[in-house]
N, C-alpha and C positions, 0 to 999 in steps of 0.2 A: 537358516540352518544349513551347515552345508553337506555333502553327501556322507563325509565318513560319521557324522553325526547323527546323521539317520538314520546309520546302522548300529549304533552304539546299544550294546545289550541292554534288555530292559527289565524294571523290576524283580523279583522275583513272584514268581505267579500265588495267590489269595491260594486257601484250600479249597474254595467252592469251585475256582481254577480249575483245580488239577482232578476234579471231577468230571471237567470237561471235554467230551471225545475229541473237540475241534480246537482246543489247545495245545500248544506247543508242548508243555509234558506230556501226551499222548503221542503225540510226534516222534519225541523223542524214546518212549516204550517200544515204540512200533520199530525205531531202527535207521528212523529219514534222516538220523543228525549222528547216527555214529561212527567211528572213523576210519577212513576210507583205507588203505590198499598203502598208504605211504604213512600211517598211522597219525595224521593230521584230521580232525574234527570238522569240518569245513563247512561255516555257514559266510551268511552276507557279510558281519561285520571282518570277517575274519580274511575274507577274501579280497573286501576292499583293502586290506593292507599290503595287496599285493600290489608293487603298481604298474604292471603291465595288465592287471586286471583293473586298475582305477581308473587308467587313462582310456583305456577300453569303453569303459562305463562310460566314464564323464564323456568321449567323445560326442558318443551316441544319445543320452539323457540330454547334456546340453544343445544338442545339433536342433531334436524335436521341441524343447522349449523353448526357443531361439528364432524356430523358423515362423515367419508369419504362416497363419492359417486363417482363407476369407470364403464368409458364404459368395457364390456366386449365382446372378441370375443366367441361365441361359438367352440367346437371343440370334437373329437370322443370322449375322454374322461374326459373332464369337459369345464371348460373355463378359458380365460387367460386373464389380463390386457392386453386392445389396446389401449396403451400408444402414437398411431402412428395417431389414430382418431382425427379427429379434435375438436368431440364434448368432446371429453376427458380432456383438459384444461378447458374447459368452468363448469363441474360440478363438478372438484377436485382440479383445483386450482385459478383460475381467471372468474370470468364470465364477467368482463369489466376491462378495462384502471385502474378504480379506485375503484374498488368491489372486493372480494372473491366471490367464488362460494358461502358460507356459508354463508356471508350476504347478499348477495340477497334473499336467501333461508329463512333466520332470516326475511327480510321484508314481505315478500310474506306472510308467515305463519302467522304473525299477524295480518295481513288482517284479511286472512281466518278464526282465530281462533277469533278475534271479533266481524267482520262484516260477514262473511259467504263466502265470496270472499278473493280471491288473486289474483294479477297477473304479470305476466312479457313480455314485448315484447322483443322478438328472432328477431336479428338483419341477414339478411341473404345476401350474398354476391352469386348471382346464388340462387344455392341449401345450400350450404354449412353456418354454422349458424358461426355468427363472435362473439357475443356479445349479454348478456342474459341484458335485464333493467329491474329494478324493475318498475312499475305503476302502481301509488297511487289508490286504489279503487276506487276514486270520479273522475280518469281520463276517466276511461272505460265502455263504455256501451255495456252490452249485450243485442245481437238480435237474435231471435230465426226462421231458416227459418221451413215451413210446417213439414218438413222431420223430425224438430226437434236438426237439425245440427246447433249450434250458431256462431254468426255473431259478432266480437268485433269492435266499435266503438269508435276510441282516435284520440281527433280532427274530422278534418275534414276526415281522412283515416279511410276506412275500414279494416279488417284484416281476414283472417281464421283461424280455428282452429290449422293450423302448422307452424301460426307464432308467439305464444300467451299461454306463458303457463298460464294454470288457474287451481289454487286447489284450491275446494272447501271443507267447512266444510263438515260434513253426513248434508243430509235434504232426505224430503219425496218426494220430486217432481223429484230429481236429477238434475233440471234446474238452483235453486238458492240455496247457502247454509245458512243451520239458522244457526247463528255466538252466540257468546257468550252472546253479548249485549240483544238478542231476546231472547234466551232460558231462559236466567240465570240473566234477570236485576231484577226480583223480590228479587231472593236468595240473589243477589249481593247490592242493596238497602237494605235490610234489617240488612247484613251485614254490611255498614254504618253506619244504624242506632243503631246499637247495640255498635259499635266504638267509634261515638258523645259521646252515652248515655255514657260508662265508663268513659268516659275524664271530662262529666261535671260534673262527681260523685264523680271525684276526684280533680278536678280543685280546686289546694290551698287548699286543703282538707278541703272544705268549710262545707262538713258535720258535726255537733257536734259530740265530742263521747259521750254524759251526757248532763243531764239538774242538774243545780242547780237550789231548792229550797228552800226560806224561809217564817218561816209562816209571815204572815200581810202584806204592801204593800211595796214595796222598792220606793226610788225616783229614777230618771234617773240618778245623781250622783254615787248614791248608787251603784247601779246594776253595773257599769263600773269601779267601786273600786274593787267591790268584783271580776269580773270579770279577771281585768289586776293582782289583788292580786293572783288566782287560775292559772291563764296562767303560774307566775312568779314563785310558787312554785313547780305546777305539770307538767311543757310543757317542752319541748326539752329534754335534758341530765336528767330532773329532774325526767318526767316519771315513774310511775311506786312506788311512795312511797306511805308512807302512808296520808291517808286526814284525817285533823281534822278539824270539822264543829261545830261551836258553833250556838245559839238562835234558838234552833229546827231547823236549816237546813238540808237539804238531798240532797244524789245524786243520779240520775237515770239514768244510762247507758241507750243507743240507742243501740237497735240493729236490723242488717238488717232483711227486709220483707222478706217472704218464695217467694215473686217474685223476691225482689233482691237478695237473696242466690242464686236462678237459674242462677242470669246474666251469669255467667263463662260459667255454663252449654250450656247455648243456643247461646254462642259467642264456642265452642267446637262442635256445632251440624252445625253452620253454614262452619266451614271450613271442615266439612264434606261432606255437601252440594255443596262446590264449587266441591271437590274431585271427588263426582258423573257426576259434570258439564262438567268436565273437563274431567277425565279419570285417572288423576292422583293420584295415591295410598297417603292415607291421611298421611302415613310415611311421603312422599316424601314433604310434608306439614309440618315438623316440629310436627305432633302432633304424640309424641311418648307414649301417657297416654295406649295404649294396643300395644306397640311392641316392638317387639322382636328380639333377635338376627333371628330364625327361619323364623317369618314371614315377616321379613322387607326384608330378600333377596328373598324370595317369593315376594313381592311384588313389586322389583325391577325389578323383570321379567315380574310380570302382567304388569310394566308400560312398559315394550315394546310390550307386545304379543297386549294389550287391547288398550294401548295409543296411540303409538308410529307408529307399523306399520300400520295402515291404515293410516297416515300422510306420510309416506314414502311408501307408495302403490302409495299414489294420485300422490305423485312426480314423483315418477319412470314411472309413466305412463303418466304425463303431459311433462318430458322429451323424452320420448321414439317416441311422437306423433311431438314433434317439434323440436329435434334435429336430429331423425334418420330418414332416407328415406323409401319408403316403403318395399323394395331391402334390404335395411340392418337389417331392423325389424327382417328378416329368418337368419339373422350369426349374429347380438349382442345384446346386453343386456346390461338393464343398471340398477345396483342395489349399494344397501347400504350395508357397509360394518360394521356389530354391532355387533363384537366379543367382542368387549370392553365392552360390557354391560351385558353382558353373562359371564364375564372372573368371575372365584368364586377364592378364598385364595387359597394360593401356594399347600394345602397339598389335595384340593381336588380337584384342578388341575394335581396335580404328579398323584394321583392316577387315574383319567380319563385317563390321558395319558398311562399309563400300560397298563390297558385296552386293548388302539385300541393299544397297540404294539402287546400285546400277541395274538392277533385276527388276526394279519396284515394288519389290517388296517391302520395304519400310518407308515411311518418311521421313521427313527432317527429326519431328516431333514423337514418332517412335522411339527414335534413337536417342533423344536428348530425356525424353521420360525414364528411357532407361539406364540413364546417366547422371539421373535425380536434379538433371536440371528444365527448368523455367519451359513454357512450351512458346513455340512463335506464334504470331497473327501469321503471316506465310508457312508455317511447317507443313500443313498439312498433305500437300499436293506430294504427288508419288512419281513427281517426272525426276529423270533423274539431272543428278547434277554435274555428269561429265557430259552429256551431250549439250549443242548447243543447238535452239531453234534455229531453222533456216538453212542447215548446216546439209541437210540431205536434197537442197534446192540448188546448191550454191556447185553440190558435186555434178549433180546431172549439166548444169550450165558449163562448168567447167568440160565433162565430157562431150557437148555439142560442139563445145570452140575446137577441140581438141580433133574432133572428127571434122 
């Protein structure tokens, strides 16, 4: 199912429905779905038709299903895949029967990044988590006890916080997150509106290019002679010749208002806008009018340091609280693995790599692990490869003869 169809409006709601506080027609009683300030309606599906908001989305939606995610065990000198964990299938390769870990991750996030919420019930067998579900935002009610500890409500079951992942958008309160629809329906209306407006401008290119004029009055005949006459000799392939106008007539070209010359302008300022909304670097938007080879991998990195991780912060930490026990919080870890988005061209990759060789900081076999290939029987050793043994024996002898 792909995104815009996941947002595709859905039935129309039963009567028992719409007796429901925590239904969408209450929702919309209440005022959360009516229309904004540029007189455009603005929910998910409507927004993903924008597509400097789709590309937005998809960026970030696809980046976190995409990226691997592995428990890790701690240990004296770094940490290692625990491939032996149980919660280790569940966030790198399967989270149910019939989900990827990565599409769960892909539904959750579009919650959170429209409505401000996401969530998934963690299925648990004992202590032990069997099976991560996605559920739908409109399923789940949160309840917030005194302490400020919340309470999830689906169906008639209660749940706590360590059976229940929930990523929320950034908000102010930390309790509920403001989602896209809330922060950015003005921007995103208006971007609409600006969309309509180019379509009906061009629609069957209904605008003249030219007025003809003749002097005295024409009949209605007339006017539709002369007219289909001028289509027939200057329109389509014909374009572009010369016109010969006889009994005093003229022609007056049209041409756009200093408001409509801006339209491009302020349809270019708009998916700027979404980029701020979003976080996502306006490169990453298709609008390449200022970039550059330089600043566009620059700004491939902003989209992970700025966009990225604190999506994959909320994760790592909304797993950590309900897959891992409190016992195991002190030996694992559970993180993202986004070397791939960090990886730069082969030549200034070799060259980093030198680098941590000559340093000793890597080995042979680090470097080729991270290059997805093969590891040696010798890689392991950290001498480096521009020096050579004997070569500091050979200086000093050199210096004795010399003296």
């Amino acid at each position: 199912m792909g995104l815009l169809e996941y947002f595709r409006p859905k039935p129309s709601e039963t009567k028992a429905e719409l007796t429901d506080p925590t239904s969408e027609s209450w929702a919309a009683l209440l005022g959360l779905f009516s229309p904004n300030s540029s007189g455009v309606s603005i929910n998910a599906h409507v927004a993903m038709k924008v597509p400097a908001v789709n590309a937005a989305v998809t960026a970030i939606v696809t980046s976190i299903g995409t990226l691997p995610c592995k428990v890790y065990e701690r240990e004296e000198d770094g940490k290692s895949a625990a491939t032996n964990h149980v919660a280790y299938t569940l966030v790198h390769d399967e989270a149910n029967d019939w989900q990827s870990a990565g599409k769960v991750r892909e539904l959750v996030t579009i919650d959170a990044i429209f409505h401000g919420d996401g969530f998934a019930f963690v299925n648990k067998i004992g202590t032990k988590p069997a099976e991560i579900l996605h559920q739908p935002r409109a399923n789940v009610t949160v309840q917030y006890l005194e302490s400020g500890e919340p309470r999830y409500k689906i169906g008639q079951d209660i749940y706590g916080p360590d059976q229940i992942i929930h990523v929320q958008a950034p908000s102010l309160d930390g309790k509920c997150g403001m989602g896209l629809l809330a922060s950015g329906g003005e921007a995103i209306g208006l971007a609409v509106q600006l969309e309509q407006t180019a379509a009906r401008l061009f629609k069957n290119n209904a605008r003249p290019g030219g007025v003809l004029s003749f002097a005295g009055k024409l009949t209605k005949d007339t006017v539709q002679r002369i007219g289909e006459s001028w289509r027939n000799a200057h329109g389509g392939d014909k374009a572009g010749g010369v016109a010969v106008l006889d009994n005093a007539g003229t022609y007056s070209p049209i041409a756009f208002t200093s408001v409509e010359s801006q339209h491009l302008e302020q349809r270019s300022f708009q998916i700027a806008e979404i980029a701020r909304l979003t976080g996502v670097p306006v490169t990453m938007l298709q609008s390449l009018e200022r970039g550059t080879f330089a600043n566009t991998e620059q700004q491939a990195l902003q989209f992970l340091q700025m966009c990225l991780l604190p999506w994959l912060k909320a994760w790592t930490d909304a797993y950590r609280r309900t897959l891992l026990t409190k016992a195991e919080r002190a030996t694992h870890v559970i993180d993202f693995v986004v070397d791939d988005l960090l990886r730069a061209d082969i030549a200034t990759r070799a060259e980093a790599y030198g680098k941590f060789r000559s340093m000793g900081a890597f080995t042979s076999n680090d470097v080729r692990r991270r290059e997805n290939m093969p590891a040696l029987p010798d890689g392991d050793s950290l001498a480096s490869p521009y020096t050579t043994p004997g070569a500091a024996n050979d200086n000093n002898t050199n210096r004795e003869d010399a003296a």
